[in-house]
N, C-alpha and C positions, 0 to 999 in steps of 0.2 A: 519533442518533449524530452527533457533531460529525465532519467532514471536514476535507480541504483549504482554501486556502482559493481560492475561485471564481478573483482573478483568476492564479494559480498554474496552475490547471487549462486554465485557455484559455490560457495563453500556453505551455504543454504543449502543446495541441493547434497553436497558431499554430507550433511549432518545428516540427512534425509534418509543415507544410506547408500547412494551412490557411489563406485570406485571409480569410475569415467566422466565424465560429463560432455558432450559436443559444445560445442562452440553455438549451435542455433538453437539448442534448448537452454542455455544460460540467457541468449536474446530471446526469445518468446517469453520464456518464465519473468526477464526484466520487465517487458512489456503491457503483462498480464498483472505483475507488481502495482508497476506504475496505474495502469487504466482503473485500478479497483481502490489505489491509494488515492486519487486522484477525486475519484466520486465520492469518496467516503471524505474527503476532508469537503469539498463543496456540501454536503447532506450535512457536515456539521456546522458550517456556517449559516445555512438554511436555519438549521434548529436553533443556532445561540440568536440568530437577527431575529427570528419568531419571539422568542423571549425577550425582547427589545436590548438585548448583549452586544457591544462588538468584540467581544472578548470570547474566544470559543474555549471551552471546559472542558475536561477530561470525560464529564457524565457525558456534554454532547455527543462525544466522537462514541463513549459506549453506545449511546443510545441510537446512534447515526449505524452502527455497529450491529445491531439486533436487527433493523430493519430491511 
């Protein structure tokens, strides 16, 4: 599964507060990105096809968001 991209991720962690970053925490952290971006946009297509939608809305992904 394709991700972020790497230097995206460290400069996320460098605004974070970080003056270093490894090389395995920018891939774990992409990782953790990805698997949680990934459920959250399926949860919102779940909610917009419940609402008989193929078009998924900003309130979805909030509301996919909360849950």
């Amino acid at each position: 599964m394709t991700g972020f991209a790497r230097a995206r991720v460290e400069k996320l962690i460098r605004t974070a507060g970080a003056f270093r970053v490894s090389a395995g925490a920018i891939n774990r952290l992409n990782e953790i990105l990805t698997e949680y971006g990934m459920n959250l946009a399926k949860y919102s297509v779940e909610i917009a096809r419940h609402n008989g939608r193929k078009t998924v809305k900003e309130s979805d992904v909030i509301l996919a968001a909360t849950k």
